[in-house]
C-alpha positions in Angstrom: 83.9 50.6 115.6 84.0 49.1 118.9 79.8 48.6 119.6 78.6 44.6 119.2 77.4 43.6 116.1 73.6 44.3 116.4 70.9 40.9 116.5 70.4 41.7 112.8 73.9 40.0 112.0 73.4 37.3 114.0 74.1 34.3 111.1 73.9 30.6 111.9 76.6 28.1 112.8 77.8 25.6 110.0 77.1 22.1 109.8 73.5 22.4 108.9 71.4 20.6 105.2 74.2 20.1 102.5 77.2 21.3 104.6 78.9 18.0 104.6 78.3 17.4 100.9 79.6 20.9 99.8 82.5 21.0 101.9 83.3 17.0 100.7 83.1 17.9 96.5 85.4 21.1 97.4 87.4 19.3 99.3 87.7 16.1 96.5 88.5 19.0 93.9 90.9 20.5 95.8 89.2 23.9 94.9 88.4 27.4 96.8 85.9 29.1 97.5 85.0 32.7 98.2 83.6 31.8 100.8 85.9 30.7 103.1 88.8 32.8 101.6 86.9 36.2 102.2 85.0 35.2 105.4 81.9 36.0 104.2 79.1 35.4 106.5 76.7 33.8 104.8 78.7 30.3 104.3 76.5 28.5 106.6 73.2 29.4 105.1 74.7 29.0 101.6 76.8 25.8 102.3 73.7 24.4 104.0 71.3 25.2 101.0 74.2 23.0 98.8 75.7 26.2 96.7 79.1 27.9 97.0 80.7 30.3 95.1 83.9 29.1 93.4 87.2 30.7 93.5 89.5 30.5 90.5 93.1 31.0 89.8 94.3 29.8 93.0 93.9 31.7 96.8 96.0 34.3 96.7 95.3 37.3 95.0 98.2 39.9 94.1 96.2 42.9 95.5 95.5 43.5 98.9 91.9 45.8 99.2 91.4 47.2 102.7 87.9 45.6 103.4 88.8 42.0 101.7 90.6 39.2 104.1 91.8 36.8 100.9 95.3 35.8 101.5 97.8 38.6 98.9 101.0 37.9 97.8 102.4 35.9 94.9 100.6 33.2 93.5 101.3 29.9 92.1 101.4 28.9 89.0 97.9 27.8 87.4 96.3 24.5 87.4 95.5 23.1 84.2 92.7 21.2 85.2 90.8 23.9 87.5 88.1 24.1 84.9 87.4 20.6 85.0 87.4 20.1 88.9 85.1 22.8 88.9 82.5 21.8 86.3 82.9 18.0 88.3 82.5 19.8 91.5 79.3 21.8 90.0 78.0 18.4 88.5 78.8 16.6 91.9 76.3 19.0 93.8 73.9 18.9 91.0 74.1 23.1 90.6 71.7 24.2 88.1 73.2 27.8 88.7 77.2 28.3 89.2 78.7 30.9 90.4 82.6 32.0 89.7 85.1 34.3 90.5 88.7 34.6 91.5 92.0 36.4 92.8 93.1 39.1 90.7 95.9 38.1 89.0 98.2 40.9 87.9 101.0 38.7 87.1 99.3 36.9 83.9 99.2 38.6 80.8 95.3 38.2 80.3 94.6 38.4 84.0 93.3 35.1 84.2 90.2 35.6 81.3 91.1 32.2 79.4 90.7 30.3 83.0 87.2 32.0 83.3 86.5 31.1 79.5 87.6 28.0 79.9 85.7 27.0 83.2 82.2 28.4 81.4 82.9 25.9 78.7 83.4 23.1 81.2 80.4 24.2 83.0 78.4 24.6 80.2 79.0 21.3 78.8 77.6 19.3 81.9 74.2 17.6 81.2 72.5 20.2 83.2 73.8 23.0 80.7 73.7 25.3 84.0 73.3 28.9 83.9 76.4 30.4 84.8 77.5 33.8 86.5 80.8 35.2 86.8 82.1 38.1 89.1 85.6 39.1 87.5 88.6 41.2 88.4 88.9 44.3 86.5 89.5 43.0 83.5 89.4 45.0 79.9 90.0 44.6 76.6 91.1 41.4 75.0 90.9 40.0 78.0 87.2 41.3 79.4 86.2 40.2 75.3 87.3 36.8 76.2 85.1 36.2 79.2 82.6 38.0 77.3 82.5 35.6 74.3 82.4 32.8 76.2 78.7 33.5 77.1 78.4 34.0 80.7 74.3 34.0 81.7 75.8 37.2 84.0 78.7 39.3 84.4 79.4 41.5 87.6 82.3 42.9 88.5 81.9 45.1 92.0 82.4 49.2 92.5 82.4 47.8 96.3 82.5 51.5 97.3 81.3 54.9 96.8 84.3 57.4 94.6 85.2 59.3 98.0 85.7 56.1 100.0 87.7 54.2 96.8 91.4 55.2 97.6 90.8 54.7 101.7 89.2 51.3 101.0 90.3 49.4 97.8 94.3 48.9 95.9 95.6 51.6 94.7 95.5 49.5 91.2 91.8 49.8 92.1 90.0 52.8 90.5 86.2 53.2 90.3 86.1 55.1 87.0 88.3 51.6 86.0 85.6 49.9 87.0 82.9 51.2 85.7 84.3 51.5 82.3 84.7 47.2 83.0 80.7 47.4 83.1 80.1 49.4 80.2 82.8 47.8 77.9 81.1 44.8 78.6 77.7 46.1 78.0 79.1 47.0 74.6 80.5 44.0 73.8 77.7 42.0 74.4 73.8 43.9 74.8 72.3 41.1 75.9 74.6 40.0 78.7 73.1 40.7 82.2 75.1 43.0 83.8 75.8 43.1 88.3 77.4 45.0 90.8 77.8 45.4 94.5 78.5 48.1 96.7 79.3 47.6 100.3 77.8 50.1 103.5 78.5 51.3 106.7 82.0 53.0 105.9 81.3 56.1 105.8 79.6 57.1 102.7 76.7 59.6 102.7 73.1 59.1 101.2 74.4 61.3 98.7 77.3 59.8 97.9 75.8 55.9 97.6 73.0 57.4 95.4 75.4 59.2 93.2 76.9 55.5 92.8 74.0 53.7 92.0 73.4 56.5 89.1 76.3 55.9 87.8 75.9 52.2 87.4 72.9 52.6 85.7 74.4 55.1 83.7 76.6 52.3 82.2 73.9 49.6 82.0 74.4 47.7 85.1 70.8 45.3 85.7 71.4 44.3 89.2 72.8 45.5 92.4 73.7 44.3 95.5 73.8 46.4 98.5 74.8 44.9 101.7 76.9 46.0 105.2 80.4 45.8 105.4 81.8 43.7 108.2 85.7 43.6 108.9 87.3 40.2 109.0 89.9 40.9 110.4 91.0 43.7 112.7 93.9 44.5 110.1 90.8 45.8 107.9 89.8 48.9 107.5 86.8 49.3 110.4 82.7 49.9 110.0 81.7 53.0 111.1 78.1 52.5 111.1 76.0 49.8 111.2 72.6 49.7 108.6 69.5 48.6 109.7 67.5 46.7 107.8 64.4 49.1 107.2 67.2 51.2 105.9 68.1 48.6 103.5 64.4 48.2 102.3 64.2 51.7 101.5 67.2 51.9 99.5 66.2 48.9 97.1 62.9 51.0 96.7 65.4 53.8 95.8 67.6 51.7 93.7 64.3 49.9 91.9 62.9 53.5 91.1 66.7 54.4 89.1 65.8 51.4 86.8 67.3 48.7 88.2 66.0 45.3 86.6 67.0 43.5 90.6 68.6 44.8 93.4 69.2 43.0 96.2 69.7 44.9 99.6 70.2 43.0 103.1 72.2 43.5 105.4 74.7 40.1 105.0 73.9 40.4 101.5 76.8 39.5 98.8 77.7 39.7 95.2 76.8 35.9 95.0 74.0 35.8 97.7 71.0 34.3 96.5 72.2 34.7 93.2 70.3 32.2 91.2 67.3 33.8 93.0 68.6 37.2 92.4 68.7 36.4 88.6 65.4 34.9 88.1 63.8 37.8 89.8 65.8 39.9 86.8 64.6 38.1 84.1 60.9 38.0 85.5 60.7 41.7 85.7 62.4 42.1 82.5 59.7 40.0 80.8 57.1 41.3 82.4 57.7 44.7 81.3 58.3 43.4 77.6 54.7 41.7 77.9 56.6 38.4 77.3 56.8 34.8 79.1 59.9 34.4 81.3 62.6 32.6 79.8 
């Protein structure tokens, strides 16, 4: 798509409230961040407001989707003591709401679960007990159980696109029945467990087609969904064909709301992990509302 970004996706340049002290407790734990490794364009506002989203299992993931810019290839061998740099890093920034996810990692037997376990546990066990969401590979089985029974306050793992657009956009390990059955497997596993997922706009798919995608993630039990327009890092990406305006947006959360949806979250820069701490209180407000109950 060769037409400029429109004023809508205008963000702000970095350096401004907690930039300095995010990017000095990442830097001291020698850890990633989404952020930074998938060019996401709300780093400055995020950064600035003292939150980040932290990457596990090194940088480099052993897929290559068409939309993400993270660095594939073979990764190196874990770090031990990731789960303890991040719980210092979350402790360092005083984060009452952490937020992880990683690479995929094809090349280890559990896919990296016992690292995610692992890092809730460390988190957990600061003295600000934070709440803790996770957005995870497709992971199932064993491994999805293990993440599961470590007691994440969410899970999400992303459909990122609608079925037509899956092949064009994501691996071809990707799938998005795969990914759905992620959501629901972990539904079963665990009730309770506050389910997310994000799709991404502006490639193509019709109203039809992104409806039809929503249904289907409340058909397996997904609570909140993110809904935000897709903007190519790099011009190796695949491109946007249309850019969503933001009274669009607006009328697909009333859409999205209407299916069931506990939260859904739809802007144009928005991102799994945007505003998520916000994101989930709004869920468990309306949830308790609608039980006649006090929020928890």
């Amino acid at each position: 798509m060769s037409e400029p970004k429109p004023a809508w996706l205008k963000v702000r340049r970095p350096g401004h409230g907690s930039w300095g002290a995010v990017r000095r407790a990442l830097a001291a734990g020698g850890l990633h961040t989404v952020c930074e490794e998938a060019r996401c364009p709300n780093r400055a506002e995020c950064w600035g407001a003292g939150t980040a989203t932290l990457l596990l299992l090194g940088d480099v993931c052993t897929r290559g989707c068409r939309f993400c810019s993270v660095a594939r290839g073979t990764p190196p061998p874990l770090a031990p003591d990731e789960p303890a740099r991040a719980a210092r890093c979350a402790e360092v920034l005083a984060l009452d709401y952490v937020v992880l996810t990683s690479v995929t990692r094809d090349d280890l037997p559990d896919g990296g679960a016992a690292v995610f376990a692992a890092t809730i546990a460390a988190v957990r066990a600061l003295p600000r007990r934070p709440r803790v969401e996770v957005l995870i590979p497709d992971l199932r089985g064993a491994a999805l159980a293990t993440v599961v029974a470590a007691r994440p306050d969410v899970l999400a793992h992303n459909l990122e696109v609608v079925r037509r657009l899956t092949p064009r956009v994501r691996h071809p390990r990707c799938d998005y029945d795969r990914s759905l059955a992620v959501l629901e497997e972990a539904r079963e596993l665990d009730p309770r467990l506050a389910l997310k997922s994000s799709l991404l706009l502006g490639l193509g798919e019709t109203p039809d087609e992104l409806l039809a995608a929503l249904g289907d993630l409340r058909r397996v039990g997904v609570d909140t969904v993110v809904l935000g327009q897709y903007l190519r890092p790099t011009r190796e990406n695949v491109p946007v064909e249309r850019y969503v305006p933001p009274e669009e947006f607006a009328e697909l959360r009333a859409r999205a709301l209407a299916l069931g949806f506990a939260e859904v979250v739809a802007e144009p820069l928005a991102r799994t992990s945007y505003h998520a701490r916000e994101a989930e209180a709004a869920r468990r407000a309306r949830v308790a509302a609608a039980e006649g109950r006090a929020v928890p």
